[in-house]
C-alpha positions as CSV (number, residue, x, y, z in Angstrom):
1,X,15.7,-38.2,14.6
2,X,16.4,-39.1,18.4
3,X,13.6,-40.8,20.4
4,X,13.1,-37.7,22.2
5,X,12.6,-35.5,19.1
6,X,10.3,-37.9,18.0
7,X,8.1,-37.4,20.9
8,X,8.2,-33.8,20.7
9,X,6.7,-33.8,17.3
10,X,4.2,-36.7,18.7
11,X,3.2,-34.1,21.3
12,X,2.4,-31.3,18.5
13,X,0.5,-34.1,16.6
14,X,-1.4,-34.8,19.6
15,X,-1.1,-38.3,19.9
16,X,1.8,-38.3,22.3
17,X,0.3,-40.8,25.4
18,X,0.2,-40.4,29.2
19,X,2.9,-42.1,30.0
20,X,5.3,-40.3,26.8
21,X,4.2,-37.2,28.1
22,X,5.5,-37.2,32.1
23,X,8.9,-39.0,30.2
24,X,9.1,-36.0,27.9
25,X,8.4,-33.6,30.1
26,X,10.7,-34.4,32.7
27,X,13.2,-34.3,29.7
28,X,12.8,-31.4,28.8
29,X,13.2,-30.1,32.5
30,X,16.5,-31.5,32.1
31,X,17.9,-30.6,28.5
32,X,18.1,-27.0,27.0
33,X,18.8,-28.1,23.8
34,X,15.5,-30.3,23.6
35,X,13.7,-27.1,24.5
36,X,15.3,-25.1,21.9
37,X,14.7,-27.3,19.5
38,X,10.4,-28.1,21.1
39,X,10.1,-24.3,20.7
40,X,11.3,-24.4,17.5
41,X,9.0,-27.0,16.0
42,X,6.2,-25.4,17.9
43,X,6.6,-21.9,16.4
44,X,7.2,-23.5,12.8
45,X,3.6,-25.3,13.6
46,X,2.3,-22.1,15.0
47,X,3.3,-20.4,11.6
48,X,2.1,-22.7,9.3
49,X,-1.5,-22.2,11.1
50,X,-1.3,-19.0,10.5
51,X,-0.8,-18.2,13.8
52,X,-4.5,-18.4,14.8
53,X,-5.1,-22.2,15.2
54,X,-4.0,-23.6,18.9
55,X,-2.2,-27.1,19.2
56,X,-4.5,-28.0,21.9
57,X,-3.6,-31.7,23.2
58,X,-6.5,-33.8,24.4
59,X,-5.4,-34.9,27.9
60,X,-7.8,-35.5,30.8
61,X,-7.1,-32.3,33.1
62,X,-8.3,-33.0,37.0
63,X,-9.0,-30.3,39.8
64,X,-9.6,-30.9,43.0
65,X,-13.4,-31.3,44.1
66,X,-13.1,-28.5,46.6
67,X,-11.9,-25.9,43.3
68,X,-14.1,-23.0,42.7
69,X,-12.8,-23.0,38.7
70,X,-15.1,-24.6,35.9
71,X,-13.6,-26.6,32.7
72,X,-15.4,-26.3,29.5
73,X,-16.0,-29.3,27.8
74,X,-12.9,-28.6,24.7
75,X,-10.2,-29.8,27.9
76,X,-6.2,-29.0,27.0
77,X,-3.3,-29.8,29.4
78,X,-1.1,-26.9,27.2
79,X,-2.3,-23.1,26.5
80,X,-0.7,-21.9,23.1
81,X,2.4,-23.5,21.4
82,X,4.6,-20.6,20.1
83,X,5.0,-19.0,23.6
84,X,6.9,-22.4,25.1
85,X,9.2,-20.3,27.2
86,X,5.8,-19.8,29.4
87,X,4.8,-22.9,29.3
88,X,8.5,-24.2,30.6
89,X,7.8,-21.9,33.6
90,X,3.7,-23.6,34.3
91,X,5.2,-27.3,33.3
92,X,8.6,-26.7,35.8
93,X,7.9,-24.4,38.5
94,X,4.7,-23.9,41.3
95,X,3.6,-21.0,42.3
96,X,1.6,-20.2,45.3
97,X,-2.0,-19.4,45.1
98,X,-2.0,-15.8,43.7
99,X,-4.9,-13.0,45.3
100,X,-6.0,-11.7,42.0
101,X,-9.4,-11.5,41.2
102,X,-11.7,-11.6,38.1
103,X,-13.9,-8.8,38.7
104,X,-15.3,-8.5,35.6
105,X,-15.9,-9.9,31.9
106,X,-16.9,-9.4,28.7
107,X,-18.5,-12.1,26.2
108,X,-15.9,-13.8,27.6
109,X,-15.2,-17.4,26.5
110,X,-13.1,-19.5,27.5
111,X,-10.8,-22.8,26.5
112,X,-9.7,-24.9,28.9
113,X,-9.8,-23.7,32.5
114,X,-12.5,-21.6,32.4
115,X,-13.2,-18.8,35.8
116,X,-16.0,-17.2,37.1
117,X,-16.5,-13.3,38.2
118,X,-15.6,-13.1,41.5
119,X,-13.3,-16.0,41.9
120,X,-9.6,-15.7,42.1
121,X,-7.4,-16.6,39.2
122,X,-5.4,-19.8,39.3
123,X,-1.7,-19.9,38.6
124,X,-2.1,-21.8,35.8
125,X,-2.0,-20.5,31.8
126,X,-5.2,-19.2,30.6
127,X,-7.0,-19.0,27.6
128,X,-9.5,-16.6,26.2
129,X,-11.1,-16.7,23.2
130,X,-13.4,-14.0,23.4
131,X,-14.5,-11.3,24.5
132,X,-12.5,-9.5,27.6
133,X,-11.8,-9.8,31.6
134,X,-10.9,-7.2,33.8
135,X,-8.4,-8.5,36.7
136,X,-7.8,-6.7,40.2
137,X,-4.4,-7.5,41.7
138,X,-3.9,-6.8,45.4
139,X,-1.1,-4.5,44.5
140,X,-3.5,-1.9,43.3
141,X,-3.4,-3.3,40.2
142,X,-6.3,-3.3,37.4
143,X,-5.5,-5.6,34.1
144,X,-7.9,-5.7,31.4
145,X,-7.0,-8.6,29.2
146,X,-8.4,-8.8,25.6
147,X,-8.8,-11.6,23.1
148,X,-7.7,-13.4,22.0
149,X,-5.2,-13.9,24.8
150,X,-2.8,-16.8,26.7
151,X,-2.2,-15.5,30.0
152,X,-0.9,-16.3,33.8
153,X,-1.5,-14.9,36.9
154,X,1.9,-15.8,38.8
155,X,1.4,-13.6,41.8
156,X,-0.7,-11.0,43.6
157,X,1.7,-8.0,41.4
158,X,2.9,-10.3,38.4
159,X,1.5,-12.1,35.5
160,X,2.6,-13.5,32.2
161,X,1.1,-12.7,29.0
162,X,1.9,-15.4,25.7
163,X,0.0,-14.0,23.2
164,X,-2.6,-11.2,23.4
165,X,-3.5,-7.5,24.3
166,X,-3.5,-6.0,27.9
167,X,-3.9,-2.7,29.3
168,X,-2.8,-2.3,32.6
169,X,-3.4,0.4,35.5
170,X,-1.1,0.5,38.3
171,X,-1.8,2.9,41.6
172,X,0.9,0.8,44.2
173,X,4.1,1.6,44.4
174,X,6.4,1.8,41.7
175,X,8.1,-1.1,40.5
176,X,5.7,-3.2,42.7
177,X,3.7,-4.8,39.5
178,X,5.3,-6.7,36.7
179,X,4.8,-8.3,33.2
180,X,6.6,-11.0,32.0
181,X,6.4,-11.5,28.5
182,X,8.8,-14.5,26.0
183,X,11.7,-11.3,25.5
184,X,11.9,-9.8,29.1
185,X,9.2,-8.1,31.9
186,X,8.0,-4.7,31.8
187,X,8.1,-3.4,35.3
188,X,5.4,-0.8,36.4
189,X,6.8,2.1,37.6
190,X,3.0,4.1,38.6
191,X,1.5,4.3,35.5
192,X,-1.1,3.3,32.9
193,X,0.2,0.7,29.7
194,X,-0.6,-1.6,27.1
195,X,1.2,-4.6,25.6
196,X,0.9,-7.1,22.8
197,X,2.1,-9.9,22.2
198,X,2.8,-12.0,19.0
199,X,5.0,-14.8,17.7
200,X,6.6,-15.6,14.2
201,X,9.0,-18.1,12.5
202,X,11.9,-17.5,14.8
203,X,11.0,-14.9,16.9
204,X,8.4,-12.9,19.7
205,X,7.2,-9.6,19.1
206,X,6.3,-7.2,22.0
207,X,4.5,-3.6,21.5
208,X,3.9,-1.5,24.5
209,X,3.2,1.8,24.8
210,X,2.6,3.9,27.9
211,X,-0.4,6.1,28.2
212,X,0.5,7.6,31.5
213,X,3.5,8.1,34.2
214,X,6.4,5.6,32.7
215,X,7.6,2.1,32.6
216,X,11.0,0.0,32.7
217,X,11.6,-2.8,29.9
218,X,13.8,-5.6,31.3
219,X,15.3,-7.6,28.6
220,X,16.6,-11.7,29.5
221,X,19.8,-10.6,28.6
222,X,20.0,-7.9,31.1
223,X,19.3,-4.8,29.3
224,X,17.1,-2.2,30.7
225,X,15.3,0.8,28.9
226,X,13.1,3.2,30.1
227,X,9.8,4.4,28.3
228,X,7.9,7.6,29.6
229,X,4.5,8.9,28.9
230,X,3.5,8.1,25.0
231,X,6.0,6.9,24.1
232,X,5.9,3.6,22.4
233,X,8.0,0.5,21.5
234,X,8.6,-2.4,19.3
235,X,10.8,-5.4,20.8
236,X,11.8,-8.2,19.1
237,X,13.7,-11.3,20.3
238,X,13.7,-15.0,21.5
239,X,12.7,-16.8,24.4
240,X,16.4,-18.0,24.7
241,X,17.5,-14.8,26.2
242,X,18.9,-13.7,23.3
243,X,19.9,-10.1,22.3
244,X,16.5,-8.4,21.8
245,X,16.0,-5.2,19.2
246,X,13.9,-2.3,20.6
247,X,12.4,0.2,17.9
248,X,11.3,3.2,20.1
249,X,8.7,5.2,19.1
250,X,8.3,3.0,15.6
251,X,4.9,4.4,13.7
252,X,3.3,1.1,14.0
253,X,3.9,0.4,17.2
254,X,-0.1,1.3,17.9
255,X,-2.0,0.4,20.7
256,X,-5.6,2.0,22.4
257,X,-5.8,1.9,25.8
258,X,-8.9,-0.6,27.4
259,X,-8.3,0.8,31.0
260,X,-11.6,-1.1,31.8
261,X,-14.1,-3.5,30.9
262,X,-16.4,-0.9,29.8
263,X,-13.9,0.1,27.5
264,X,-14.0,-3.2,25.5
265,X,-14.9,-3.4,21.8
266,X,-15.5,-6.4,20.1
267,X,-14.5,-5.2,16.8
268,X,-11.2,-6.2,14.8
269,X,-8.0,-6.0,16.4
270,X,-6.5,-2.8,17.4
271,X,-2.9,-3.5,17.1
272,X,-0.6,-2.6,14.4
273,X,2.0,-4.9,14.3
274,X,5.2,-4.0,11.9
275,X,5.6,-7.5,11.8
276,X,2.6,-9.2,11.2
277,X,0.6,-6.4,10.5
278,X,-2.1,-6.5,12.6
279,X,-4.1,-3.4,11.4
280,X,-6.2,-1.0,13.8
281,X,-9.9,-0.2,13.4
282,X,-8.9,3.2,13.1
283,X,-6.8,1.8,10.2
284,X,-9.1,-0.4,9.4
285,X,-11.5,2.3,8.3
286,X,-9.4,3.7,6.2
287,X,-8.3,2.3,2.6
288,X,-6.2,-0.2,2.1
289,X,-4.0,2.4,-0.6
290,X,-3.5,4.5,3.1
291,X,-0.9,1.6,3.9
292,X,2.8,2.5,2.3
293,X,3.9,-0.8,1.0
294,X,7.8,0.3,1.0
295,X,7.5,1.5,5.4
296,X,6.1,-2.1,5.8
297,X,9.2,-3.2,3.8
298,X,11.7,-1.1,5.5
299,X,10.7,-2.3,9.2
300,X,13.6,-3.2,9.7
301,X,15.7,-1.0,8.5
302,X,15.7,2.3,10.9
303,X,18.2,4.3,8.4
304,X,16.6,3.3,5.3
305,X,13.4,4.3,6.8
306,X,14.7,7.7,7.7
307,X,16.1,8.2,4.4
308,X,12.6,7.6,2.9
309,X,10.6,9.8,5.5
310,X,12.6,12.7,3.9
311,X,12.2,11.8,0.2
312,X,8.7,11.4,1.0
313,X,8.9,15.1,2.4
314,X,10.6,16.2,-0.3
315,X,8.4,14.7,-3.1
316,X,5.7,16.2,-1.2
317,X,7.3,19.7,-1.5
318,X,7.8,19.4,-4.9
319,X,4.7,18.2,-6.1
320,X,2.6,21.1,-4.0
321,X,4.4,23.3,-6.8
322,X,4.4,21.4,-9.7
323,X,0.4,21.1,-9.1
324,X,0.2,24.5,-8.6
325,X,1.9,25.4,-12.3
326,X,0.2,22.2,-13.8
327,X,-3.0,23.7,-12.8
328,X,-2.1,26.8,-14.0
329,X,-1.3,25.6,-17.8
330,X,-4.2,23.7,-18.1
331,X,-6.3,27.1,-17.1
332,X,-4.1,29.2,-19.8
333,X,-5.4,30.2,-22.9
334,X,-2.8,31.7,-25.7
335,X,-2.7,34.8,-26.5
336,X,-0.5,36.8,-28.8
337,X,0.8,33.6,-29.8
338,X,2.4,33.8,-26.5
339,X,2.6,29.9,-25.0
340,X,2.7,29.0,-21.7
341,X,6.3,28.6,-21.8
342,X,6.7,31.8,-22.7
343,X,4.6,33.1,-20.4
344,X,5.3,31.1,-17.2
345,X,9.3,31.2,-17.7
346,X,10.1,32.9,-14.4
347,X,8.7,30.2,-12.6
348,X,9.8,27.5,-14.5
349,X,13.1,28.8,-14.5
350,X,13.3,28.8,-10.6
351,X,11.9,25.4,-10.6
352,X,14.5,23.9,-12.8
353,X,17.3,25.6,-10.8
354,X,15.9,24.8,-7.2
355,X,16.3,20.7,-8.4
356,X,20.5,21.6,-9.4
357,X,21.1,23.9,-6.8
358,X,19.2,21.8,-4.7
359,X,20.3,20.7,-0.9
360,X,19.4,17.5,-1.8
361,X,21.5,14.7,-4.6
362,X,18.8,14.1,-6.2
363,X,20.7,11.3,-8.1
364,X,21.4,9.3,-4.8
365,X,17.6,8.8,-4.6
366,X,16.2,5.1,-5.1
367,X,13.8,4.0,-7.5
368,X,11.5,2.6,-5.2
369,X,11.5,5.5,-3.2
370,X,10.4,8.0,-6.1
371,X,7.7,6.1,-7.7
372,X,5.4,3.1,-6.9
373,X,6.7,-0.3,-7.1
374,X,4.7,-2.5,-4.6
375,X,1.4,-2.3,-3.6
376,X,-0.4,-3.8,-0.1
377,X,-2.4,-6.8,-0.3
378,X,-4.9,-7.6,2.0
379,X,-5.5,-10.9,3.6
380,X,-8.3,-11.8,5.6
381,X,-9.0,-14.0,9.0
382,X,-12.3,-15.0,9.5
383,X,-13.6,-17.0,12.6
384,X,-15.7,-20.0,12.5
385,X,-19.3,-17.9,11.6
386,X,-17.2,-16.2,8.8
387,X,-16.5,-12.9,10.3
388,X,-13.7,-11.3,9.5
389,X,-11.7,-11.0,12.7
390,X,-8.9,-9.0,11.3
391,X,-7.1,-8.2,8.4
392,X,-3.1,-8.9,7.6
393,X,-0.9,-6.4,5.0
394,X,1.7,-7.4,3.1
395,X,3.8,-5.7,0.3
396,X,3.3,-7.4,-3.0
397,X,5.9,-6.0,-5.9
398,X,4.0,-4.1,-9.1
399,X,4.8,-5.7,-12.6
400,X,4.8,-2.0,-13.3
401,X,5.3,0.8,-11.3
402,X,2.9,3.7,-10.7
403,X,3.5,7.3,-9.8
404,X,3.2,7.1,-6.3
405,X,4.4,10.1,-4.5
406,X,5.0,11.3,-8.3
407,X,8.4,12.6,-7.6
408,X,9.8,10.4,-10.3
409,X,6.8,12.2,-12.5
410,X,7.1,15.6,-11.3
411,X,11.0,15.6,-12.0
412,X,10.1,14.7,-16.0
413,X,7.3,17.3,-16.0
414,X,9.8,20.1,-14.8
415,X,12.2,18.9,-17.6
416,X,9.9,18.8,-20.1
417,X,9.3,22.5,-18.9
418,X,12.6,23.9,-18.8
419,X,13.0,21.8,-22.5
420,X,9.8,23.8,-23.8
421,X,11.6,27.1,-22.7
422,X,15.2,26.3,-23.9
423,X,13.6,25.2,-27.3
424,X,11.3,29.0,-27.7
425,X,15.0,30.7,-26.3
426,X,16.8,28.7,-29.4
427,X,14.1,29.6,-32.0
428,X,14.0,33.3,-31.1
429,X,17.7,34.0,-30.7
430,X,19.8,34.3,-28.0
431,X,18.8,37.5,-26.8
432,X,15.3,36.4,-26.4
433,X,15.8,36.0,-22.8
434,X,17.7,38.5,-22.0
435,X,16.0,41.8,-20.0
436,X,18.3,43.7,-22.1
437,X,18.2,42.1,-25.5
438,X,21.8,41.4,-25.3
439,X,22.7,38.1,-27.5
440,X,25.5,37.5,-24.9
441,X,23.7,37.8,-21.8
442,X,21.4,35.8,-23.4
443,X,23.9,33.4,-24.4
444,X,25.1,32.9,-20.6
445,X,21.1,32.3,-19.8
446,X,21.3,29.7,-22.6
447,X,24.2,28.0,-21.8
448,X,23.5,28.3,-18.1
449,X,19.8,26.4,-18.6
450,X,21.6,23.9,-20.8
451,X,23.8,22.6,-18.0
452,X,20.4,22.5,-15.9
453,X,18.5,20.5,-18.3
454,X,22.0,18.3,-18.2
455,X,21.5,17.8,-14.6
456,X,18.1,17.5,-14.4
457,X,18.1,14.6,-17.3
458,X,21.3,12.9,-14.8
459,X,19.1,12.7,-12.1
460,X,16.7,11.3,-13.5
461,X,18.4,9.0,-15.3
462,X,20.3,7.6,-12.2
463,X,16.9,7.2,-10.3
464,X,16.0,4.6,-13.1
465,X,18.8,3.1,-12.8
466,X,19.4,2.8,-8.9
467,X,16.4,0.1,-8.5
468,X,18.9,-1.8,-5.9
């Protein structure tokens, strides 16, 4: 390990000194590669805390006597680890005394630099813990920033955001106020928005959604994309500048607008995050069994995903009617020695016959997609009083699989039907089923339900089978 790297992992430790510090930092000014490879050891840090411990590093921070801002007594020289590609721009770069002002807070609390209501914000990264801050910018500009969030204030229409929830509200002229975030800015274009902001193993996450007028996503490698009123957006990428991947409109890609302080809840996060799984307090409300564990598998996967929207549809479909006729049978009562086979043939004839004649192959369908083979599990982070501050899903695989959306289920129940029915048609001859009692049209009916059951009994067959 070079002498550099060694530092770098010294610096994580926190028990890097003074005088190693200024040397590495000026190195890493100077070397891309040692930055790649800091950013990488910090989000592998970042990780393994479970992305909800800061690295803060114990240096002595000093401010000039004539500052308005306040320090609380936990003092860090470095906001959060994982979003380094900010903290390169506050280590390397000065800006000039920005205009916005905090106007309001929250139960706010800070770590580090902490501000006051009514001062202006430094240009220096920020950290809030708790509670919320609402932020007027001279550019007609109203942030509310939630927490827990790493933030910047780089100008009187820009800002950074690390990690954390904003909404912003934007009344200047278009394209006058900007975001910055690790995978590219979002550029205001007279609208109202909200963004979040996480980190994993090897890459950033971004999810913003605009509530009203529209928006401009500006990638680092140059890519722009255009979002318009409701509509939504996962982006995932590096801080390198990589290629970044945008899933428009993705179903988890949730946020609630906070378009003021007032607005605030304290209560868990209200984020769903494909990646991390972040879960909403609507969601959180709800059962964990509401969560599909396969669409948290599939994130991402956009084609797969489509494919399994559509065999969720279509189970749905078919198990509206096989509840309907499973209701019915367990309300029948024989009579005349006539069974419900007998006396529900119509309909289970046209059942049988809509699954081969079907539009769909039903033998191209997955076995995880027509039963239940995973189930959510629910982890829970809970802060230092042992509240549970939010909740994380992840898909855990089923020693054995349930129903689920019973498609598997309902596709042997109609085949057990159509069997009950071919087996009366065999026992009372072939012109049983026949309106006119002729053995060879009853024959053809035979022969004809024969290649159904056939089909049927393929299908099925191949769903068990296709478990890739």
């Amino acid at each position: 390990m070079k002498s550099y790297h060694k530092l770098v992992w010294k610096l994580i430790d926190r028990e890097i000194s003074d005088q190693e510090f200024q040397e590495l930092q000026l190195k890493l000014s100077e070397n891309h590669d040692l930055r790649a490879y800091y950013q990488q050891c910090l989000e592998t840090e970042s990780t393994l805390a479970n992305r909800h411990n800061t690295p803060f590093l114990s240096f002595a921070n000093e401010r000039s006597s004539a500052g308005s801002n306040k320090f609380t007594s936990f003092n860090s020289y470095i906001g959060w680890a994982a979003a380094v590609i900010v903290l390169f721009i506050s280590f390397f770069y000065n800006f000039s005394q920005p205009q916005a002002k905090l106007v309001a807070s929250k139960n706010a609390d800070w770590r580090g630099l902490a501000v006051e209501v009514g001062e202006l914000l430094p240009n220096e990264m920020l950290h809030l813990k708790n509670g919320a801050i609402e932020i007027d910018f001279p550019s007609n500009t109203k942030v509310v920033v939630e927490s827990p969030s790493y933030f910047q204030i780089t100008g009187d229409s820009s800002m950074i955001i690390a990690k954390g929830s904003l909404t912003a509200t934007h009344n200047g002229q278009p394209g006058e106020f900007s975001i910055d975030t690790p995978v590219g800015s979002i550029i205001d274009l007279g609208t109202q928005f909200g963004v979040f902001v996480d980190h994993g193993y090897e890459e950033s996450t971004v999810i913003t959604k605009v509530f009203e007028g529209n928006i401009k996503f500006q990638s680092m490698d140059g890519n722009k994309q255009f979002f318009n009123e409701g509509e939504s957006a996962i982006i995932r990428g590096t801080s390198e500048g990589n290629e970044v991947r945008i899933s428009s409109n993705h179903p988890y890609a949730k946020l609630k607008a906070c378009p003021t302080i007032d607005d605030y809840s304290s209560k868990p996060a209200k984020v769903v995050h494909s990646l991390y799984g972040k879960e909403t307090q609507e969601d959180s409300e709800k059962k964990p069994n509401t969560f599909d564990a396969v669409e948290l598998m599939l994130q991402e996967n956009l084609s797969a995903q489509i494919n399994y929207s559509m065999v969720k549809s279509i189970a749905g479909a078919i198990d509206k009617k096989v509840q309907i006729l499973s209701l019915a049978q367990s309300q029948y009562s024989t009579k005349e020695n006539i069974t419900f086979a007998e006396a529900a043939m119509p309909e289970i004839e046209a059942m049988g016959e809509s699954i081969v004649d079907s539009y769909v192959q039903f033998q191209k369908i997955r076995f995880w997609e027509a039963c239940q083979t995973a189930e959510i599990i629910w982890d829970e982070v809970k802060d230092q009083n042992g509240k549970v501050t939010h909740r994380t899903p992840h898909a855990q695989r089923l020693d054995q699989p349930k129903q689920g959306n019973r498609l598997l289920a309902n596709l042997e129940k109609i085949r057990q039907w159509v069997t009950d029915v071919h087996v009366i048609h065999q026992d009372r001859g072939m012109g049983w089923a026949s309106k006119f009692a002729c053995p060879q049209d009853g024959k053809s009916i035979f022969d004809k339900r024969n290649k159904n059951l056939l089909a049927i009994s393929y299908a099925i067959d191949s769903i068990r089978s296709n478990v890739d």
